[in-house]
C-alpha positions in Angstrom: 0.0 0.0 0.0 1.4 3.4 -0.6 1.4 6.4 1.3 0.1 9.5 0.0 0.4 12.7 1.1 -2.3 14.9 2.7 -1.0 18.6 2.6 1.2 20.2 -0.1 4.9 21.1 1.5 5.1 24.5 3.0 7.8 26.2 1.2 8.0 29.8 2.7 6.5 32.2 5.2 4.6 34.8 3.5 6.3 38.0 4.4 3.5 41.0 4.4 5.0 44.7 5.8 2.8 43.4 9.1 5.0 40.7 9.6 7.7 41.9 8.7 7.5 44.9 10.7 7.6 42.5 13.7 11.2 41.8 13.2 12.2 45.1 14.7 10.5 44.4 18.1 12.8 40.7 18.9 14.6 41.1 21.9 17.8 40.5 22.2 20.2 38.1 24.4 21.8 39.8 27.3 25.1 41.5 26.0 24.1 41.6 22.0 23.5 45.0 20.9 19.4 44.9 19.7 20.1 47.0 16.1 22.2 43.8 15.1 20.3 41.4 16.6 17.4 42.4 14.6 19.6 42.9 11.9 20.7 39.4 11.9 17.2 37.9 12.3 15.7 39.5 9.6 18.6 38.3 7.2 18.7 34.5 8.3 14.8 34.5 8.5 13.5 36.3 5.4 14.3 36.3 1.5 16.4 39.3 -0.1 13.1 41.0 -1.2 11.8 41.4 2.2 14.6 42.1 3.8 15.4 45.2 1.7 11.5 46.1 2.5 12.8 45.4 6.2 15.9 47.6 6.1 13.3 50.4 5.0 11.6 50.2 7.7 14.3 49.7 10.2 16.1 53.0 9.0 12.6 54.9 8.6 12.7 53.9 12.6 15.8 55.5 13.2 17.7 52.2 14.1 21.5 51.7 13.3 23.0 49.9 10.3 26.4 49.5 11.2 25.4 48.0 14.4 28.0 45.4 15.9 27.7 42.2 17.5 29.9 41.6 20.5 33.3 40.9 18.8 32.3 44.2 16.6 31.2 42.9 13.4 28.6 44.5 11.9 26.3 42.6 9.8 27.9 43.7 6.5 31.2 42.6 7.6 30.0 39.3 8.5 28.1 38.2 5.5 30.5 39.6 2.9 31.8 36.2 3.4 28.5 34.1 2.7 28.3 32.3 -0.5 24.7 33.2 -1.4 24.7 36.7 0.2 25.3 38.9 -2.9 21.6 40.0 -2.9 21.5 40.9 1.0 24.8 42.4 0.7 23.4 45.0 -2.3 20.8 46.4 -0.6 22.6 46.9 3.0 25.1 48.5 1.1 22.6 50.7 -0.9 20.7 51.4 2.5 24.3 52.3 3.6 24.7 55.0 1.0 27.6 53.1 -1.1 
């Protein structure tokens, strides 16, 4: 007898400017600066797309890009060495001004 499936596989969160809006309330660990912690969230939990729509509205909020983790990396610095980053690492740097 063979199995069949009952739902269809769940590819990806749908991203509206609600949800992702919510990424700039996470609290951070104790000791981790919360600008790059929500920073970092946003680019290991979304696609390039909404994470340039997330930048938006974290600068519109008046929150810092170059925001460091606690060996002061900031976020650019740390995924300039990712393999499939090349999209994220376009629009920080546009957000960035260069």
């Amino acid at each position: 007898m063979a199995l069949r499936k009952d739902k269809q596989k769940v590819l990806g969160e749908v991203f509206d400017d609600d949800r992702i809006r919510t990424f700039l309330d996470f609290e951070p660990p104790e000791g981790i600066d919360a600008d790059f912690h929500v920073l970092e969230k946003a680019y290991r939990g979304m696609k390039a797309e909404n994470f340039a729509t997330f930048l938006e509205f974290f600068v519109a909020a008046g929150r810092n890009l170059k925001a460091c983790n606690p060996q002061g990396q900031n976020l650019l610095e740390i995924i300039s060495v990712h393999d499939r980053a090349q999209d994220y690492i376009q629009v920080l740097q546009k957000q960035l001004g260069g």
